[in-house]
LOMIDO-94287 format. One record per atom (N, C-alpha, C, O): x, y, z; residue number from 0; residue in three letters. Coordinates in Angstrom, 1 decimal. Example, Ala and Ser with C-alpha at 12.3 -4.5 7.8 and 13.67 -1.06 7.14 Angstrom:
# residues 2
<rec east="13.2" north="-5.7" up="7.8" seq="0" type="ALA"/>
<rec east="12.3" north="-4.5" up="7.8" seq="0" type="ALA"/>
<rec east="13.2" north="-3.3" up="7.8" seq="0" type="ALA"/>
<rec east="14.2" north="-3.3" up="8.5" seq="0" type="ALA"/>
<rec east="12.8" north="-2.2" up="7.1" seq="1" type="SER"/>
<rec east="13.7" north="-1.1" up="7.1" seq="1" type="SER"/>
<rec east="12.9" north="0.0" up="7.9" seq="1" type="SER"/>
<rec east="13.4" north="1.1" up="8.0" seq="1" type="SER"/>
//
This chain:
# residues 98
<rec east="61.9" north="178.3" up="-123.0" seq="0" type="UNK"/>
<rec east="62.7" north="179.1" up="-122.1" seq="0" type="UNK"/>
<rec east="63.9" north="178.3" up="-121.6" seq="0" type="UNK"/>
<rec east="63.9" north="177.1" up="-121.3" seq="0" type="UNK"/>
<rec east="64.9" north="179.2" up="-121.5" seq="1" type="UNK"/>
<rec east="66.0" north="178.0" up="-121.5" seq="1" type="UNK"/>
<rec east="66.5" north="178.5" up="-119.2" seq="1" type="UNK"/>
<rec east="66.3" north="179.6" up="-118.6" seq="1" type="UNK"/>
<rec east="66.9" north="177.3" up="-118.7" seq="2" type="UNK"/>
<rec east="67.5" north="177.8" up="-117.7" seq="2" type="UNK"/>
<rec east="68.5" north="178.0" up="-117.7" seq="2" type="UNK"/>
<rec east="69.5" north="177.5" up="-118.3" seq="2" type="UNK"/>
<rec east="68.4" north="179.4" up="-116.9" seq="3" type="UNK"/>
<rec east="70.2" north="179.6" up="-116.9" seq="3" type="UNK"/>
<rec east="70.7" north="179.7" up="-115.5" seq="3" type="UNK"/>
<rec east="71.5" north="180.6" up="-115.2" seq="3" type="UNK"/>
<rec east="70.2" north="178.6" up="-114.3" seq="4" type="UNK"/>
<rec east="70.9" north="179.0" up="-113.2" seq="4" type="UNK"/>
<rec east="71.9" north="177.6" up="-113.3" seq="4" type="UNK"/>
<rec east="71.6" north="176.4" up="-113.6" seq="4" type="UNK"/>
<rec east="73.2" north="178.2" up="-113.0" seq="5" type="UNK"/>
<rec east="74.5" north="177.2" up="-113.2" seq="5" type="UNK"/>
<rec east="75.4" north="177.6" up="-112.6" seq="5" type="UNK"/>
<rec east="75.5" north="178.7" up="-112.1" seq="5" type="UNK"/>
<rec east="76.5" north="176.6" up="-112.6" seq="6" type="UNK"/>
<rec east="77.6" north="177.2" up="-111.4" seq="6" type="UNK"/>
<rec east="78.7" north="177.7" up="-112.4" seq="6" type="UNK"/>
<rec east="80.0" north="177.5" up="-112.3" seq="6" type="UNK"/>
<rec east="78.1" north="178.3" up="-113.1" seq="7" type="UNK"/>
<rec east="79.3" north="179.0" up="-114.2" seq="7" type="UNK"/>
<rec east="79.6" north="179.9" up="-113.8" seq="7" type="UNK"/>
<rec east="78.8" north="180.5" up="-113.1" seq="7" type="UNK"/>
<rec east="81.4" north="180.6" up="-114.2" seq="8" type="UNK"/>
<rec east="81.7" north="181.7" up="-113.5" seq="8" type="UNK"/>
<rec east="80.6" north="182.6" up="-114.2" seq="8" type="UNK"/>
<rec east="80.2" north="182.2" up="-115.3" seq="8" type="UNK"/>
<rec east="80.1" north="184.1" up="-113.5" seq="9" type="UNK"/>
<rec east="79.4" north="184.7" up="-113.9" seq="9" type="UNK"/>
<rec east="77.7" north="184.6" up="-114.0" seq="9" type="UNK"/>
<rec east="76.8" north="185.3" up="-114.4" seq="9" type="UNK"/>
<rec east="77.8" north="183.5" up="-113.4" seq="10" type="UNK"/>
<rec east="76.1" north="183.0" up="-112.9" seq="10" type="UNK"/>
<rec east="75.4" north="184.3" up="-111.9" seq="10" type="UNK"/>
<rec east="74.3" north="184.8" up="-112.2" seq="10" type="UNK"/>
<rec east="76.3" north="184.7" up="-110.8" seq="11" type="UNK"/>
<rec east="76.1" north="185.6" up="-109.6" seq="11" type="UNK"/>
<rec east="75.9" north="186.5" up="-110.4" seq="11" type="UNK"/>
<rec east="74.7" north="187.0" up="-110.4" seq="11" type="UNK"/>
<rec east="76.9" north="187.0" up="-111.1" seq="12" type="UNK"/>
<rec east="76.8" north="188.5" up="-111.5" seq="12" type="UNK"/>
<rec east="75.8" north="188.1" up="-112.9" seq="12" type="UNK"/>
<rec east="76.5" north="188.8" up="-113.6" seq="12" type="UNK"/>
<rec east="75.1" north="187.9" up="-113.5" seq="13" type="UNK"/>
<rec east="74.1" north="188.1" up="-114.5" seq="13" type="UNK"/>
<rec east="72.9" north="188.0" up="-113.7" seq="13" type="UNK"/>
<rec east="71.8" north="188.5" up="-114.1" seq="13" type="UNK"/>
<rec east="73.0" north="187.2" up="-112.5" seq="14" type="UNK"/>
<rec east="71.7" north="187.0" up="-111.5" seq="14" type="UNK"/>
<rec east="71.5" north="188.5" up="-110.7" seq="14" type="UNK"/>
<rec east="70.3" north="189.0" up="-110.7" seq="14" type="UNK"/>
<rec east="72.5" north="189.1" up="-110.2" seq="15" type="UNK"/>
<rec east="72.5" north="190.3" up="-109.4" seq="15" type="UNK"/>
<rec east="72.3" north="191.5" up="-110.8" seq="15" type="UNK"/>
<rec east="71.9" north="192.5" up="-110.2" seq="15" type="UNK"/>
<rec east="72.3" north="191.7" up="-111.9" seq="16" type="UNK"/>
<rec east="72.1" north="192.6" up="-112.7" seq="16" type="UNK"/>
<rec east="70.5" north="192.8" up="-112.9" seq="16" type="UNK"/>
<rec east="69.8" north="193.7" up="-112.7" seq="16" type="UNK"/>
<rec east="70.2" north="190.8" up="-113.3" seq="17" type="UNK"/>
<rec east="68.9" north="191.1" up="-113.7" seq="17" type="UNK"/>
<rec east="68.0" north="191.6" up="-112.9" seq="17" type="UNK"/>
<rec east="67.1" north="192.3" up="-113.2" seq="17" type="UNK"/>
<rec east="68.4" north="190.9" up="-111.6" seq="18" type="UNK"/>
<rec east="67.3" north="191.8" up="-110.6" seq="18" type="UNK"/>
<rec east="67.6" north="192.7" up="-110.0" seq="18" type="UNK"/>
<rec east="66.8" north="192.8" up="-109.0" seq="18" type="UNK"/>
<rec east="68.6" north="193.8" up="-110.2" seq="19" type="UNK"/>
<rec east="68.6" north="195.4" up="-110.3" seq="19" type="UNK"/>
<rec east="67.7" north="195.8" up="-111.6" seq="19" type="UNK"/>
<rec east="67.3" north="197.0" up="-111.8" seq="19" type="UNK"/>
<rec east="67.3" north="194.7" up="-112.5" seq="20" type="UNK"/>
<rec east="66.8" north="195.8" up="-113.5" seq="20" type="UNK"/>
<rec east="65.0" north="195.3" up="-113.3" seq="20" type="UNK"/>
<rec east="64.1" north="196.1" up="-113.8" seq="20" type="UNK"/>
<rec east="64.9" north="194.2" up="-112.8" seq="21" type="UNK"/>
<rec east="63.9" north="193.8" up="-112.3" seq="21" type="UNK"/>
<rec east="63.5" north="194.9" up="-111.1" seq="21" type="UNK"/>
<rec east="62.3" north="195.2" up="-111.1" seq="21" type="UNK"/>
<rec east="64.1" north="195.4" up="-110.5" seq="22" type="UNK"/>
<rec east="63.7" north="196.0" up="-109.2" seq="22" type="UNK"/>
<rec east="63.3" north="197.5" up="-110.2" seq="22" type="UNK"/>
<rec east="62.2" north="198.1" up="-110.2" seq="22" type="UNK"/>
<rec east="64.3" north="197.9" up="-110.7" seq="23" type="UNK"/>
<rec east="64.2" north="199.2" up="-111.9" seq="23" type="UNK"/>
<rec east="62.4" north="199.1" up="-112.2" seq="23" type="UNK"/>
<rec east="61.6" north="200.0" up="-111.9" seq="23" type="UNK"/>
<rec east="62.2" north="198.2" up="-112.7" seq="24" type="UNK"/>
<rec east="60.9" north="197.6" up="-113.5" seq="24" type="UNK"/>
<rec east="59.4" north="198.2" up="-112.0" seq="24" type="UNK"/>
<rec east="58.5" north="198.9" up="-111.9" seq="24" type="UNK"/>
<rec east="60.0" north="197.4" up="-111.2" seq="25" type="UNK"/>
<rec east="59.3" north="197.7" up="-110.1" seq="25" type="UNK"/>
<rec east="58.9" north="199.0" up="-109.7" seq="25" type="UNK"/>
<rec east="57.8" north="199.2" up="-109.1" seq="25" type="UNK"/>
<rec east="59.6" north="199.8" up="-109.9" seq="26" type="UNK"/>
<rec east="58.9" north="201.2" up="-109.6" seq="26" type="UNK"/>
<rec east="57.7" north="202.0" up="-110.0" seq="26" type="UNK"/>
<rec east="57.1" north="203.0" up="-109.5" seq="26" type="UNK"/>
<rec east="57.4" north="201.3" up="-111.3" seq="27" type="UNK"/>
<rec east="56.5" north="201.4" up="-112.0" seq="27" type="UNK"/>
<rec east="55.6" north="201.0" up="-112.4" seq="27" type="UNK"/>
<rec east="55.0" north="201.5" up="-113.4" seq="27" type="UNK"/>
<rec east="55.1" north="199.6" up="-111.4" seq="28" type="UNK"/>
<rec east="54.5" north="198.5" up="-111.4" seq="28" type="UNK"/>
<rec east="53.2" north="199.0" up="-110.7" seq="28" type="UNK"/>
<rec east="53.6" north="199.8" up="-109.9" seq="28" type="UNK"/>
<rec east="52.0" north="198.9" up="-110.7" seq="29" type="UNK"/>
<rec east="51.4" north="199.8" up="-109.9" seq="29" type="UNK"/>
<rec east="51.0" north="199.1" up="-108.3" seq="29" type="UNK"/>
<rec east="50.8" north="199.7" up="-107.3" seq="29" type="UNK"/>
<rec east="51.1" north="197.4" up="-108.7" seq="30" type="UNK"/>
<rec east="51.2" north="196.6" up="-107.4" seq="30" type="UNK"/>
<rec east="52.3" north="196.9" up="-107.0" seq="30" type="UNK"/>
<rec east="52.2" north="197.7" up="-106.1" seq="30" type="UNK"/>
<rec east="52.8" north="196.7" up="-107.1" seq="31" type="UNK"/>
<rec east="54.7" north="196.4" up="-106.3" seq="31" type="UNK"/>
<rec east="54.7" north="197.5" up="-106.0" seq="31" type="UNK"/>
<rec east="54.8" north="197.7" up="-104.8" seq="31" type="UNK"/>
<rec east="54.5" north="198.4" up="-106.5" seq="32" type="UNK"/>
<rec east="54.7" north="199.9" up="-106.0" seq="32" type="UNK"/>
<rec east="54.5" north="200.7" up="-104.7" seq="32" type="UNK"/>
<rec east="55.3" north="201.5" up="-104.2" seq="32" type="UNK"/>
<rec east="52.9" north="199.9" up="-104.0" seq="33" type="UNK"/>
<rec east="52.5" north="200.3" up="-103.3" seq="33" type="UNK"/>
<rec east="53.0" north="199.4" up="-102.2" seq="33" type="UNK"/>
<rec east="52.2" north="199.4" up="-101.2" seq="33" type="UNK"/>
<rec east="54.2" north="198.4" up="-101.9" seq="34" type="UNK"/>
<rec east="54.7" north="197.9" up="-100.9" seq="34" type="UNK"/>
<rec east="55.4" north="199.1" up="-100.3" seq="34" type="UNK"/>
<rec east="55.5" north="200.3" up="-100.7" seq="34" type="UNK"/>
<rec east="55.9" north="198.4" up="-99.2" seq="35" type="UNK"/>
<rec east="56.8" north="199.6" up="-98.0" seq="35" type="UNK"/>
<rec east="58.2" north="199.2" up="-98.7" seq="35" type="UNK"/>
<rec east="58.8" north="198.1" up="-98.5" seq="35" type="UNK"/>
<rec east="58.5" north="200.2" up="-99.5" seq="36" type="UNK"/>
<rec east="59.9" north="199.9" up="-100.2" seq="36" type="UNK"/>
<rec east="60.5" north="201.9" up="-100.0" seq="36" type="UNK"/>
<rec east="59.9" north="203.0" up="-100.0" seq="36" type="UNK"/>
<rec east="61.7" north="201.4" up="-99.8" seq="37" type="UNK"/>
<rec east="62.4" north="202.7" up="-99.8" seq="37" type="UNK"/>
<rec east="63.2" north="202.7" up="-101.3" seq="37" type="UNK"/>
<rec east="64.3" north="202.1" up="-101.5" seq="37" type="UNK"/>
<rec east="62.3" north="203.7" up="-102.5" seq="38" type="UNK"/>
<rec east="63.0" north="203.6" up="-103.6" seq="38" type="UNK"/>
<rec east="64.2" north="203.9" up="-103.4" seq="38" type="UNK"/>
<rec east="65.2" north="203.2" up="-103.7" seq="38" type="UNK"/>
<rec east="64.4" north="205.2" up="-102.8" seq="39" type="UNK"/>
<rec east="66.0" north="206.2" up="-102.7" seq="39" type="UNK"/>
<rec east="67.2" north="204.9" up="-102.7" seq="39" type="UNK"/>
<rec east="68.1" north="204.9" up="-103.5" seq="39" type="UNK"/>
<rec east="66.9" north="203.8" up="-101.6" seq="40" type="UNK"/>
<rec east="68.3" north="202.9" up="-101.5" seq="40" type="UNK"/>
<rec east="67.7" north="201.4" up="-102.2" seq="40" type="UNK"/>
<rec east="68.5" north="200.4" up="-102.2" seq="40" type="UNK"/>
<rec east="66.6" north="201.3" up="-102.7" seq="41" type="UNK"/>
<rec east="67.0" north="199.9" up="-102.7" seq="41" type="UNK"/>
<rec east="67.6" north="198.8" up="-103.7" seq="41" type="UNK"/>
<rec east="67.8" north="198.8" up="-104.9" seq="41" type="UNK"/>
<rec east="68.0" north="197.9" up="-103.0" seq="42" type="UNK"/>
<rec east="68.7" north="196.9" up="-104.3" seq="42" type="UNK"/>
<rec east="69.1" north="195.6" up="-103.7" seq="42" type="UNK"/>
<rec east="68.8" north="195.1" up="-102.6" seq="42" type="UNK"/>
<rec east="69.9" north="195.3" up="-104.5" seq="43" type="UNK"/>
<rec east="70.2" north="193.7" up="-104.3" seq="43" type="UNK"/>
<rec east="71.0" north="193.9" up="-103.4" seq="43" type="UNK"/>
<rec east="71.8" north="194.8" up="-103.7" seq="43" type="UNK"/>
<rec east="71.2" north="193.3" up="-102.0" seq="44" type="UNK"/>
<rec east="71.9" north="193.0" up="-101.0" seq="44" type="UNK"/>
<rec east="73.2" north="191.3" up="-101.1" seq="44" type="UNK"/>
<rec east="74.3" north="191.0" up="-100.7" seq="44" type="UNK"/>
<rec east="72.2" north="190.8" up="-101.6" seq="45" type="UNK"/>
<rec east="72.8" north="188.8" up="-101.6" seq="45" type="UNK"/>
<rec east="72.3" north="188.0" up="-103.0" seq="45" type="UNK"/>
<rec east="71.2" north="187.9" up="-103.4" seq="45" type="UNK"/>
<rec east="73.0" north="187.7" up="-103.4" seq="46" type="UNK"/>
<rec east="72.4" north="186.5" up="-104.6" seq="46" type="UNK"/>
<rec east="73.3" north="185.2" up="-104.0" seq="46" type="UNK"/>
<rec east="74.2" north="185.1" up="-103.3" seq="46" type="UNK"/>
<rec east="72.3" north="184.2" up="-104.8" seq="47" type="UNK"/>
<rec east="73.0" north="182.7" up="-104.1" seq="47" type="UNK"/>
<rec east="72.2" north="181.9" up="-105.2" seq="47" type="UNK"/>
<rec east="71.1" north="182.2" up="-105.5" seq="47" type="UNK"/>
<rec east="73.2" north="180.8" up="-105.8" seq="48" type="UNK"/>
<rec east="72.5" north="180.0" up="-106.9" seq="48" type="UNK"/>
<rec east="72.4" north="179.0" up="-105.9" seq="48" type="UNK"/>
<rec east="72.5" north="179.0" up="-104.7" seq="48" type="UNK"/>
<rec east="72.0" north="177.6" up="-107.0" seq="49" type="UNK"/>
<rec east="71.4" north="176.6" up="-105.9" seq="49" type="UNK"/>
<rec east="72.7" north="175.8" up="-105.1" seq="49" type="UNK"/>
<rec east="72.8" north="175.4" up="-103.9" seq="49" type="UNK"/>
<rec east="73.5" north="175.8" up="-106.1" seq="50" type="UNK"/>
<rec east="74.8" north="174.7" up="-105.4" seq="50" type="UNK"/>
<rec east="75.3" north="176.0" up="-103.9" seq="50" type="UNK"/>
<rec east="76.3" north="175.7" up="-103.3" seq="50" type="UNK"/>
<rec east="74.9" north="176.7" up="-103.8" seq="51" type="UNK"/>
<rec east="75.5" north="177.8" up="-102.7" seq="51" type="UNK"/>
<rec east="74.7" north="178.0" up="-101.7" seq="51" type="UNK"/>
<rec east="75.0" north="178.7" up="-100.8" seq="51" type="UNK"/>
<rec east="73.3" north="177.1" up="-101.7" seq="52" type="UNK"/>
<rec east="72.5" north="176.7" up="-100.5" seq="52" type="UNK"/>
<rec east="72.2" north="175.5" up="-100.0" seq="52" type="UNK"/>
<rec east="72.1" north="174.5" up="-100.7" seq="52" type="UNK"/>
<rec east="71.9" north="175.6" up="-98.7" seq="53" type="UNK"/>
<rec east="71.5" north="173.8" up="-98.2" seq="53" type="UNK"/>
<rec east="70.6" north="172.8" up="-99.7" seq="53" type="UNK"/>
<rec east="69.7" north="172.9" up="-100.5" seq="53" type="UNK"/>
<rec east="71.3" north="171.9" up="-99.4" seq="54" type="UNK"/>
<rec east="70.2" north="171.1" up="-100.1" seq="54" type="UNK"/>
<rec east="69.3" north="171.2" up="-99.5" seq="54" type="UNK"/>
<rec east="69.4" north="171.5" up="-98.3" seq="54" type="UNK"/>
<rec east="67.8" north="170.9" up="-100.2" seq="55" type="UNK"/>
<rec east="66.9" north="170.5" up="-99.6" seq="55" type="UNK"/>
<rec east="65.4" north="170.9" up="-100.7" seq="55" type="UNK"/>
<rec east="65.0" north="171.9" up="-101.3" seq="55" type="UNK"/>
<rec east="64.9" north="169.6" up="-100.4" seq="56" type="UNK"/>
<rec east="63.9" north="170.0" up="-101.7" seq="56" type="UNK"/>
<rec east="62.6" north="170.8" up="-101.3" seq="56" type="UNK"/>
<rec east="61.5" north="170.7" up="-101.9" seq="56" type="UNK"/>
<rec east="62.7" north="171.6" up="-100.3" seq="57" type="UNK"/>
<rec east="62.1" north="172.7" up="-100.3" seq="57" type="UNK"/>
<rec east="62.6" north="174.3" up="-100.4" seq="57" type="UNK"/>
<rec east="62.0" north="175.4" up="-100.0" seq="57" type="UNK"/>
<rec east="64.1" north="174.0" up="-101.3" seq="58" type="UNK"/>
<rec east="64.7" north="175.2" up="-100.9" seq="58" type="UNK"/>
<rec east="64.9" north="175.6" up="-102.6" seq="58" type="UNK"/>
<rec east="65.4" north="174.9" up="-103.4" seq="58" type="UNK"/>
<rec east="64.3" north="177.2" up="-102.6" seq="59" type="UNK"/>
<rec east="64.8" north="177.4" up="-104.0" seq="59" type="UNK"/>
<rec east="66.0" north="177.5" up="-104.8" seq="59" type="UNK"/>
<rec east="67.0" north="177.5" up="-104.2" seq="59" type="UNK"/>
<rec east="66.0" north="177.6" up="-106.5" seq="60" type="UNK"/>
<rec east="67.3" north="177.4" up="-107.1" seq="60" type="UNK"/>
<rec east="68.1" north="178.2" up="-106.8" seq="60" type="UNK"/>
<rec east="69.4" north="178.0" up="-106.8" seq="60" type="UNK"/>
<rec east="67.5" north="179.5" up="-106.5" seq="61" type="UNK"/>
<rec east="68.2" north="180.4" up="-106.3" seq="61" type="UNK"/>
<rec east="67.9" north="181.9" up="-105.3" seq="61" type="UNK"/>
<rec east="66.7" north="182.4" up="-105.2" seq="61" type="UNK"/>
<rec east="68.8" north="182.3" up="-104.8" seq="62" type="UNK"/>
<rec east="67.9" north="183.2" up="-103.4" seq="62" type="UNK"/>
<rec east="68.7" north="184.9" up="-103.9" seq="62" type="UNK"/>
<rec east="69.9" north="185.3" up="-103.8" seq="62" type="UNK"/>
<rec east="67.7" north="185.4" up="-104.2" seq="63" type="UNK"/>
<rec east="67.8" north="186.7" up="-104.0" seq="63" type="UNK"/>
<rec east="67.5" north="187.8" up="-102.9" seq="63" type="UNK"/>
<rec east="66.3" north="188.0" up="-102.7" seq="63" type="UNK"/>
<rec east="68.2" north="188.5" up="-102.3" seq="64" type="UNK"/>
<rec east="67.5" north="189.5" up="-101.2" seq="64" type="UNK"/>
<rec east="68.0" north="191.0" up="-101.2" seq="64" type="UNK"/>
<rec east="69.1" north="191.5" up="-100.9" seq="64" type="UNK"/>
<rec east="66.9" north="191.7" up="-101.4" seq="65" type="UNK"/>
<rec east="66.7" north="193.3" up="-101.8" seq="65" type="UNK"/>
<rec east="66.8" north="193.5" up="-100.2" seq="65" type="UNK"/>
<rec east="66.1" north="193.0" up="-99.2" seq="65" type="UNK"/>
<rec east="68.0" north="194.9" up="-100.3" seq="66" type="UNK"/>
<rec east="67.2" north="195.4" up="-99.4" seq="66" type="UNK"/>
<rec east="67.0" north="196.9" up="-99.3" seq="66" type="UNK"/>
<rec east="67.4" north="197.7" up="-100.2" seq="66" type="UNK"/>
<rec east="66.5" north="197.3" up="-97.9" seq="67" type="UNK"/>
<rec east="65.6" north="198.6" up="-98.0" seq="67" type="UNK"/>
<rec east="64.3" north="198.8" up="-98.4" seq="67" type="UNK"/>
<rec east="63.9" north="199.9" up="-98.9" seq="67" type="UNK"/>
<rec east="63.5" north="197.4" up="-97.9" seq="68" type="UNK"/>
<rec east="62.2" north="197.2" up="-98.3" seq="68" type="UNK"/>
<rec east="61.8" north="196.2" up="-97.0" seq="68" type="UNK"/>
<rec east="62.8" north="195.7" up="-96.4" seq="68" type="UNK"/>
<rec east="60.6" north="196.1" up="-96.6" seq="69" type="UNK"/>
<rec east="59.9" north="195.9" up="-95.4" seq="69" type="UNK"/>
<rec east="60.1" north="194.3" up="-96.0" seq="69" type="UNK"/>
<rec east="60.3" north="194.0" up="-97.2" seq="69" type="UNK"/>
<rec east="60.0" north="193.4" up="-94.9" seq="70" type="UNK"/>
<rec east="59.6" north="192.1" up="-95.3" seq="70" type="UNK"/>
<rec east="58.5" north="191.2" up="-95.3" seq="70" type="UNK"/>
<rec east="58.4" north="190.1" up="-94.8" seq="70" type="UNK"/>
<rec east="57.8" north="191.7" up="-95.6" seq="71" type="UNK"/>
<rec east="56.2" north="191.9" up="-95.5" seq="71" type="UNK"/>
<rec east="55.7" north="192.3" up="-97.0" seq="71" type="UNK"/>
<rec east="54.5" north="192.2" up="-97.3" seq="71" type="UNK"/>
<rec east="57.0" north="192.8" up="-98.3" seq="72" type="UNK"/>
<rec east="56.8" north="193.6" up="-99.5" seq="72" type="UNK"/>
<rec east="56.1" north="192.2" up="-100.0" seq="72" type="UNK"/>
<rec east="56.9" north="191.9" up="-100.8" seq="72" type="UNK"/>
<rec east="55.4" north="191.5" up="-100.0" seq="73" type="UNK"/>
<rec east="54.8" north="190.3" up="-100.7" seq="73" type="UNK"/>
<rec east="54.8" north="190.3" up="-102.6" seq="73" type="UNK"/>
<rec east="55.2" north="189.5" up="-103.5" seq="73" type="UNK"/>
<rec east="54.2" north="191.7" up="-102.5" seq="74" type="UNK"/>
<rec east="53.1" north="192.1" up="-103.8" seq="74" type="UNK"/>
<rec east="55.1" north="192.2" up="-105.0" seq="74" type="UNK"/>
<rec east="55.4" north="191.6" up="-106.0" seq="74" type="UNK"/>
<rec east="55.8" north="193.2" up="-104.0" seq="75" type="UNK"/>
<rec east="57.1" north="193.3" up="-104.9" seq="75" type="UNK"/>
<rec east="58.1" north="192.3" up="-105.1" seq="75" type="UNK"/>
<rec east="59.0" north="192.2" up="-106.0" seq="75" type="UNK"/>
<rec east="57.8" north="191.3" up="-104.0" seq="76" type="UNK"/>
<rec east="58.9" north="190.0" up="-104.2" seq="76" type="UNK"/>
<rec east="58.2" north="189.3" up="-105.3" seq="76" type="UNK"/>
<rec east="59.0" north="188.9" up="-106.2" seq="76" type="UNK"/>
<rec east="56.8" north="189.1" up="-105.4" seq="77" type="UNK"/>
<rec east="56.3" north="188.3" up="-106.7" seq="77" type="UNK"/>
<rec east="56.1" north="189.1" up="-108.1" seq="77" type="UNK"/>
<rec east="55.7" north="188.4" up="-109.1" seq="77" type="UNK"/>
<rec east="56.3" north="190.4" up="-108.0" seq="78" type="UNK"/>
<rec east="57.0" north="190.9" up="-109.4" seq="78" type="UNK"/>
<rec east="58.3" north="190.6" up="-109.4" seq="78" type="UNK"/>
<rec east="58.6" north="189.9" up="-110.4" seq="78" type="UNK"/>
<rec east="59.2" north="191.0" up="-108.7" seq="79" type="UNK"/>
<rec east="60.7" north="190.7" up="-109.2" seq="79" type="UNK"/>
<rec east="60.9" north="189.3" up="-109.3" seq="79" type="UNK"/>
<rec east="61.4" north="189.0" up="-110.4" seq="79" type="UNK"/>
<rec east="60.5" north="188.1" up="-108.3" seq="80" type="UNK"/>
<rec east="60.4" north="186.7" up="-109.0" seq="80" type="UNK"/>
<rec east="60.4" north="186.6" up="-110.6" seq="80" type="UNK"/>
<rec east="61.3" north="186.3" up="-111.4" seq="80" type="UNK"/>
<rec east="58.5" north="187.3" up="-110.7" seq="81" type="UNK"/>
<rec east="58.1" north="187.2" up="-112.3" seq="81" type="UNK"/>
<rec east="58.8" north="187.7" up="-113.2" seq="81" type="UNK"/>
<rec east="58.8" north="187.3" up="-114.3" seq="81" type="UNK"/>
<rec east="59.3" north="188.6" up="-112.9" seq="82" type="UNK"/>
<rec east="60.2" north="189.3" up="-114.0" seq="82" type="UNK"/>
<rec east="61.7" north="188.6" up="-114.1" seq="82" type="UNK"/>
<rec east="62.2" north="188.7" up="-115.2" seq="82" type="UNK"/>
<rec east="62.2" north="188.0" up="-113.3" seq="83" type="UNK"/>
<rec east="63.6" north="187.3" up="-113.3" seq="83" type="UNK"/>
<rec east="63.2" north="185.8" up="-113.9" seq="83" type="UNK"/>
<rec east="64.0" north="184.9" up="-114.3" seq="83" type="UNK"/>
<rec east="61.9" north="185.5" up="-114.0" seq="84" type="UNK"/>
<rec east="61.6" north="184.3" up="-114.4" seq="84" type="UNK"/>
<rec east="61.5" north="184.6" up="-115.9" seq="84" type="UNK"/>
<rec east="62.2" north="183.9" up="-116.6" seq="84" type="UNK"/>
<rec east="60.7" north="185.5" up="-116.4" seq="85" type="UNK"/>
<rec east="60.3" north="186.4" up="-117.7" seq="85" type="UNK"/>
<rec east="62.2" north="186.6" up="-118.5" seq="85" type="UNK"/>
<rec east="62.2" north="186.6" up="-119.7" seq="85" type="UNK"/>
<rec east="63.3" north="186.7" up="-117.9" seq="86" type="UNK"/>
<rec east="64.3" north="186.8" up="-118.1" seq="86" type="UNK"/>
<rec east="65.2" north="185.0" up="-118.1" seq="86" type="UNK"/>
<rec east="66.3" north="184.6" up="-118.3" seq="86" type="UNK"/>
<rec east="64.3" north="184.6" up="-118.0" seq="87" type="UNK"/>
<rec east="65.0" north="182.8" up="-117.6" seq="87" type="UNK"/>
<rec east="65.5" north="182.4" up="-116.8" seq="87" type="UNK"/>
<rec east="66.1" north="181.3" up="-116.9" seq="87" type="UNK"/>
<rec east="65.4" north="183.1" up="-115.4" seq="88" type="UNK"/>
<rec east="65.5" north="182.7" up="-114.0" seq="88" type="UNK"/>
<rec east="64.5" north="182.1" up="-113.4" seq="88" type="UNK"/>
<rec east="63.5" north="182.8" up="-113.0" seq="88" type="UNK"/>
<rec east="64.6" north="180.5" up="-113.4" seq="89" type="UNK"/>
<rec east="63.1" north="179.9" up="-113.0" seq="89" type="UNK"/>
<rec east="63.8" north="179.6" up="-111.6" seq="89" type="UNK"/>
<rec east="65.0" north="179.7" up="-111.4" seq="89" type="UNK"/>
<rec east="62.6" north="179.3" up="-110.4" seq="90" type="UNK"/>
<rec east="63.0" north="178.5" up="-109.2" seq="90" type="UNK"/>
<rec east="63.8" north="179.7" up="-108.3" seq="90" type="UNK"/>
<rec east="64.6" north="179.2" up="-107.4" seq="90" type="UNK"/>
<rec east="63.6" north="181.2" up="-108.6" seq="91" type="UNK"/>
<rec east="64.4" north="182.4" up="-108.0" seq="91" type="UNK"/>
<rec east="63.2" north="182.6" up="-106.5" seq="91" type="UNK"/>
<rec east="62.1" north="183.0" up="-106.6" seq="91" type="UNK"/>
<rec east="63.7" north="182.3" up="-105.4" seq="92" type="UNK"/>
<rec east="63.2" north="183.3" up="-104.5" seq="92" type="UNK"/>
<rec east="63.8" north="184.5" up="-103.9" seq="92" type="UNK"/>
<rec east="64.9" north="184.6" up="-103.4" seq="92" type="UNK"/>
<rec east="62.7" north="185.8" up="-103.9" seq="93" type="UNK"/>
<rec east="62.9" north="186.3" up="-103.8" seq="93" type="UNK"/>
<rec east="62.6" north="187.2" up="-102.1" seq="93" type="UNK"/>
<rec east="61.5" north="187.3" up="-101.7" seq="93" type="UNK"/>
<rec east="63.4" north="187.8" up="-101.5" seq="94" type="UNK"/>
<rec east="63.5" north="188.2" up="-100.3" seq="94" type="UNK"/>
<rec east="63.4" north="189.5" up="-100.0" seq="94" type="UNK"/>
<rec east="63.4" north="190.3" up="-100.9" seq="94" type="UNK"/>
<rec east="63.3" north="190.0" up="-98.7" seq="95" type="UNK"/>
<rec east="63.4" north="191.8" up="-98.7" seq="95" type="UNK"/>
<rec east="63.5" north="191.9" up="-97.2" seq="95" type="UNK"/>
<rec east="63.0" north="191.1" up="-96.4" seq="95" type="UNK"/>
<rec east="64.4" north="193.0" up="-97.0" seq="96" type="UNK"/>
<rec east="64.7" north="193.1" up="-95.6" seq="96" type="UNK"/>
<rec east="65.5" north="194.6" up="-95.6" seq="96" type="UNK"/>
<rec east="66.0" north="195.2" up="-96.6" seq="96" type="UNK"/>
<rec east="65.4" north="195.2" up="-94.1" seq="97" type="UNK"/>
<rec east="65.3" north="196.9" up="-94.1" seq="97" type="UNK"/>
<rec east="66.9" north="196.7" up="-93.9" seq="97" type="UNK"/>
<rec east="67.6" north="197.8" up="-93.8" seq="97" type="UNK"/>
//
């Protein structure tokens, strides 16, 4: 599996697609499903690769945050991780907020 988080133009925008389609995936997940998610609006709010956050070696490669989901969605943040990882986004955290 190859990584693809890089400060290449177009890094943001292939990162914000995959996990609209990652979240897509989600609706039908039967865990993720049952978080406090508002299907009607939700979606990617923020992407940020690593060079676009503090250093710090507790901080992931890359930060994604949905919103219109409770932040508490645990079960749906670790499907869209898995699935953006399954896509070759390793080191993605993933976030949720109303």
């Amino acid at each position: 599996m190859r990584l693809r988080i890089t400060a290449q133009p177009g890094g943001l925008y292939e990162l914000e697609r995959d996990a609209e389609m990652a979240i897509t995936a989600a609706r039908t997940n039967p865990v993720a499903g049952r978080d406090a998610v508002n299907w009607g609006d939700i979606g990617v709010s923020y992407v940020a690769l690593g060079d676009q956050l503090c250093r710090h070696e507790t901080m992931p490669l890359a930060l994604v945050v949905c919103e219109e989901a409770s932040p508490e969605a645990h079960a749906f943040c670790r499907f869209v991780a898995e699935r953006l990882a399954d896509m070759g986004w390793l080191g993605v955290d993933v976030r949720t907020e109303w």
